[in-house]
N, C-alpha and C positions, 0 to 999 in steps of 0.2 A: 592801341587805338581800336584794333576789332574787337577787344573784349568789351569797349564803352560803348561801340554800336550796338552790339549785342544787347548789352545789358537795357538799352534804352528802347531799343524794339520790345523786347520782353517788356518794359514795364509802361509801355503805351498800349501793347496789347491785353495785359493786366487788369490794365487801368479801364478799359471799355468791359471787358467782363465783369468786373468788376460794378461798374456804375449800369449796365444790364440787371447785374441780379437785384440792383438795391430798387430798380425803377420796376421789377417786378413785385417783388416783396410788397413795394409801399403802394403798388397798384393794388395787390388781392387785401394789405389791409385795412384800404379804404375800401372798398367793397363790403368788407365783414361788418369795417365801423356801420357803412349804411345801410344796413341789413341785408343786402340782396344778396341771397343766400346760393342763389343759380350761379350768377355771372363769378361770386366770390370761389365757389368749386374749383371754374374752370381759369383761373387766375391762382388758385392755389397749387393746382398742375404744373403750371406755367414755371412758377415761381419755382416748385422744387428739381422743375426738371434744369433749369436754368442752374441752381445749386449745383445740381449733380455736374452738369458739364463743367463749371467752374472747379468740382473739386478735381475730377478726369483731367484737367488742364493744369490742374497744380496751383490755382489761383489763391484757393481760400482753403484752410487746414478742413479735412473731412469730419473735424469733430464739430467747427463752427458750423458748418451745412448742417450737422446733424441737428443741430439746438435748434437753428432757425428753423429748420423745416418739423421738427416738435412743439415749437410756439405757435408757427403756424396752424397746424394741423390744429392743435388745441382749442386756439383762440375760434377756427372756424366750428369746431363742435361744439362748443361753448353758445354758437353765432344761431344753431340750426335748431338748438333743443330749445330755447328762450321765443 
């Protein structure tokens, strides 16, 4: 029974880091969508530093942070030169 506590703590804590990084993410990429290329910056900050703790925590494999935060990055340079 303490491993099914366990296991259930972890995965509600999981679970909010988890729906953190996505509510970041889809924050800086509506910002890209609508050009504002200031506020989309400091939201893409946000967003990878949000990853990084997610991977430090064990949440999300280190290679999926890495994608995300190279589409990201992309998509906003893509966002700046246009």
């Amino acid at each position: 029974m303490a491993k099914l506590a366990n296991v259930e703590r972890k995965r509600l804590r999981n679970k909010s880091v988890r729906t953190f990084v996505k509510t970041c993410t889809a924050k800086a990429d509506s910002l890209i969508d609508e050009k504002e290329t200031e506020a989309a910056g400091g939201a893409v900050v946000a967003a990878v530093s949000a990853l990084d703790k997610a991977v430090r925590k064990k949440v999300i494999h280190r290679n999926k942070a890495a994608r995300r935060k190279s589409r990201l990055m992309k998509k906003l340079n893509q966002a700046t030169k246009s």
